[in-house]
C-alpha positions as CSV (number, residue, x, y, z in Angstrom):
1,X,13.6,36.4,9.0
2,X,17.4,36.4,8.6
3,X,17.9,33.2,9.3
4,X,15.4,31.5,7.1
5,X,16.9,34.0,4.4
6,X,20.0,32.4,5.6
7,X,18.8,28.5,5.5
8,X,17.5,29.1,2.0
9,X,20.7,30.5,0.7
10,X,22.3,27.8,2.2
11,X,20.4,25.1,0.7
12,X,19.3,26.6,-2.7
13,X,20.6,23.7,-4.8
14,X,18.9,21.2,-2.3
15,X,15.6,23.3,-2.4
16,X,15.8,23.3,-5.9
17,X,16.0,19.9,-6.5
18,X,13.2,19.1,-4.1
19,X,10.9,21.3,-5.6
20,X,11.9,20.0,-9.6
21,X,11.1,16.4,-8.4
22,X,7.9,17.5,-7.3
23,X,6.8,19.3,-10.7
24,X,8.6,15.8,-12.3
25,X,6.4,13.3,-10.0
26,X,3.3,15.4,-10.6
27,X,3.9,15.5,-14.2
28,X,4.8,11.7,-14.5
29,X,2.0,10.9,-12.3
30,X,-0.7,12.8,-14.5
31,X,0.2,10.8,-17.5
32,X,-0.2,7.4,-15.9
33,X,-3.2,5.8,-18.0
34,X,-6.1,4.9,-15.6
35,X,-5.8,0.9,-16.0
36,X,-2.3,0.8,-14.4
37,X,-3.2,3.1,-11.6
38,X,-4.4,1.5,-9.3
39,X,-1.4,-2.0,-9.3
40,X,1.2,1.3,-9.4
41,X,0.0,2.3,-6.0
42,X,-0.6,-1.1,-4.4
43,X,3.2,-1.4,-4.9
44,X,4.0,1.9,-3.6
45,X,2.1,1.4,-0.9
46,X,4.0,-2.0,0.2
47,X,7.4,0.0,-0.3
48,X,6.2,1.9,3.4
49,X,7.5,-1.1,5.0
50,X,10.8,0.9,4.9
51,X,9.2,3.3,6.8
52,X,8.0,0.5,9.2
53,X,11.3,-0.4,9.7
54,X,12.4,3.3,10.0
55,X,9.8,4.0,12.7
56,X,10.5,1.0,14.6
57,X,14.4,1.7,14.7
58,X,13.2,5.4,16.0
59,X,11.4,4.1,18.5
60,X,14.2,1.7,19.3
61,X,16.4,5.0,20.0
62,X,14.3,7.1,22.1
63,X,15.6,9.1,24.4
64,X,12.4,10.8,25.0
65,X,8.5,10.8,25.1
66,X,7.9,12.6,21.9
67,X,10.3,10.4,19.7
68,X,8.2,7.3,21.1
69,X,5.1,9.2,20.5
70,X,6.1,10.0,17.1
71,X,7.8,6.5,15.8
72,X,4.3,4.4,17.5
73,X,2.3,6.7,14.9
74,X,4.6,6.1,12.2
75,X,4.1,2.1,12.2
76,X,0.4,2.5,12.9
77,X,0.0,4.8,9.6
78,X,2.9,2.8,7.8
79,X,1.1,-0.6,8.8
80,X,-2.2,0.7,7.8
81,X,-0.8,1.8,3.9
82,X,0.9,-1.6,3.6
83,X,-2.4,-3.3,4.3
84,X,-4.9,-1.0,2.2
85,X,-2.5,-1.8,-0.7
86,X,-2.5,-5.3,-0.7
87,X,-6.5,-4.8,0.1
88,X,-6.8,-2.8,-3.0
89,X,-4.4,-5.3,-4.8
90,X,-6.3,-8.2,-3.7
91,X,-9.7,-6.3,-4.9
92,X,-8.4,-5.8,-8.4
93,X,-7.0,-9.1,-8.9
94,X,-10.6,-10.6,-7.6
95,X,-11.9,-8.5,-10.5
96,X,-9.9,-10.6,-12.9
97,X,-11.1,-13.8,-12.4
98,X,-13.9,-15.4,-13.7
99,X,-16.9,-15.3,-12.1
100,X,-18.7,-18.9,-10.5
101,X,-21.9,-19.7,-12.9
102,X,-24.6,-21.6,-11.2
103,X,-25.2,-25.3,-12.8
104,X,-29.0,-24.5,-11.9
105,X,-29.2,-21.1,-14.5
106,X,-28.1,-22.1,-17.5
C-alpha cells in the first residue's frame, strides 16, 4: 500500500493530466453532431497504423515469449481497426452516391 501511495505522489501531475484529458475527450466527444461521427472515427481508426508499426518494432525486439505474444496481438487487433474503418468509410461514402435506376421502370 506504501508504494502505490508512493507512485501516486510521485506522479500526481502526470495522473492528473491523464485523468483531465479523459473528462476533456469525453466532453469533446459528446458534442460531436451525429453526421460527422462516423468519417471522425474511420480516420481515427486508420491512425492505429502507428500502433501497427509500434507492435511490429516490439516484436522486432523480443527478448522473450510474452513480448512476441503480446506485439503478434497488437498487429492482429491494430490490422483489424485499420480495416473496419476504411469498411465503415467505404459504407458511408457508398451511401452518398446515387443509386443505379433501371431503364425498364420508369
Amino acid at each position: 500500500m506504501e508504494e502505490i501511495l508512493k507512485f501516486f505522489l510521485e506522479y500526481k501531475e502526470a495522473i492528473f493530466i491523464i485523468i483531465l484529458s479523459i473528462f476533456l475527450g469525453i466532453e469533446v466527444i459528446s458534442h460531436v453532431p451525429a453526421v460527422l461521427h462516423t468519417p471522425l472515427m474511420s480516420g481515427s481508426n486508420a491512425i492505429h497504423g502507428v500502433v501497427i508499426i509500434g507492435a511490429i518494432i516490439v516484436m522486432g525486439h523480443a527478448t522473450d515469449t510474452l513480448s512476441l505474444v503480446l506485439g503478434f496481438i497488437a498487429v492482429i487487433l491494430g490490422t483489424l481497426n485499420v480495416v473496419g474503418g476504411f469498411v465503415v468509410t467505404d459504407r458511408m461514402l457508398e451511401m452518398f452516391k446515387k443509386k443505379k435506376t433501371n431503364k425498364n421502370n420508369k
